[in-house]
VEXDREN-2710 file (C-alpha; in Angstrom, 1 decimal):
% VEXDREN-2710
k/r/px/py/pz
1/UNK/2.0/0.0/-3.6
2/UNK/4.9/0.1/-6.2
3/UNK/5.1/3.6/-5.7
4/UNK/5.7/4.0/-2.2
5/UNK/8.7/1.2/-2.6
6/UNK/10.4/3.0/-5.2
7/UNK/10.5/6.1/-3.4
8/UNK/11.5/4.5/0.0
9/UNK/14.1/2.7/-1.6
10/UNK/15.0/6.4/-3.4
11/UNK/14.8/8.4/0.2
12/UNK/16.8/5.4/2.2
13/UNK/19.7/5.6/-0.5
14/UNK/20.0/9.6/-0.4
15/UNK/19.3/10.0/3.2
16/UNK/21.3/6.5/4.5
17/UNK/18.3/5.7/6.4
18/UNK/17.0/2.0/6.9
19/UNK/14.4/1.6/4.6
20/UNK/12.5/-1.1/7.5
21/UNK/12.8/3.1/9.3
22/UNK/10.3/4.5/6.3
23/UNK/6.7/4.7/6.0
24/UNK/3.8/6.7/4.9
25/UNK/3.6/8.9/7.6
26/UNK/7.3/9.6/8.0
27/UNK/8.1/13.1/7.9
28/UNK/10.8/14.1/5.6
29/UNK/12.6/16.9/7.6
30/UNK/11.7/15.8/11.2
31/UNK/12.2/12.2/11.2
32/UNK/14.1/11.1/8.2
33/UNK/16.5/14.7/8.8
34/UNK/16.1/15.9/4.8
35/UNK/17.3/19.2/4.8
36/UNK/16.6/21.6/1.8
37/UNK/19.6/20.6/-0.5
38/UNK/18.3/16.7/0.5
39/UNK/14.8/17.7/-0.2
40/UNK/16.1/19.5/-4.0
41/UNK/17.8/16.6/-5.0
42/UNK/15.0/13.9/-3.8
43/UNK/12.6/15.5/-5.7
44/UNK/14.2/16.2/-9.3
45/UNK/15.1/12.1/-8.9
46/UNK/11.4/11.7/-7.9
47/UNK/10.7/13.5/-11.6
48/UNK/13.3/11.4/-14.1
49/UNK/12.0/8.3/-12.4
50/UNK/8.5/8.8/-12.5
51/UNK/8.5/11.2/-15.4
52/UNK/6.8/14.3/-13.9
53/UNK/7.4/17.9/-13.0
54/UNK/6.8/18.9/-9.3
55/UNK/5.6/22.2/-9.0
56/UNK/8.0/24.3/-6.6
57/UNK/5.1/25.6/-4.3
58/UNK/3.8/21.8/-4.1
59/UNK/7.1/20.7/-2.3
60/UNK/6.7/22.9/0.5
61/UNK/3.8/21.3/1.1
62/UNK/5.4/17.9/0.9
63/UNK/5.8/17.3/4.6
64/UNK/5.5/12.9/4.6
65/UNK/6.7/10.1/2.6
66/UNK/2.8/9.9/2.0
67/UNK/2.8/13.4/0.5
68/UNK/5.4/12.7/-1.8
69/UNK/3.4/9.3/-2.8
70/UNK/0.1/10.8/-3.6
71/UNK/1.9/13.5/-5.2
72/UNK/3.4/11.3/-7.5
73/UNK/-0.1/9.1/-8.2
74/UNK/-1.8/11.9/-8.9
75/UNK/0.8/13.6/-11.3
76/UNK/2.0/10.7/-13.3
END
């Protein structure tokens, strides 16, 4: 699950939020408080470190950590 680590160690450093506080099912916006900028800036990080490009109408639809993760397995 080296995926999901690096990007909960990624969200907990941009978001100051525990990282014991993340998991799959965490959403972004409602529990975690990402706004839009947060969201933006998450996501090209998300795309140097795991060398892909996120399709803008495929982060709207990223709603959970877990989103983001499969996202990333799929794509890479």
């Amino acid at each position: 699950m080296a995926t999901f680590d690096t990007v909960k160690s990624m969200i907990a450093k941009q978001l100051k939020v525990d990282e014991s506080k993340i998991t799959l099912e965490s959403r972004l916006v409602e529990d975690l408080k990402a706004d839009s900028a947060n969201v933006m800036v998450m996501i090209m990080d998300l795309e140097d470190q795991f060398g892909i490009m996120v399709e803008d109408d495929q982060i709207m639809k990223m709603k959970t950590v877990g989103d983001v993760v499969d996202y990333i397995e799929k794509h890479q």
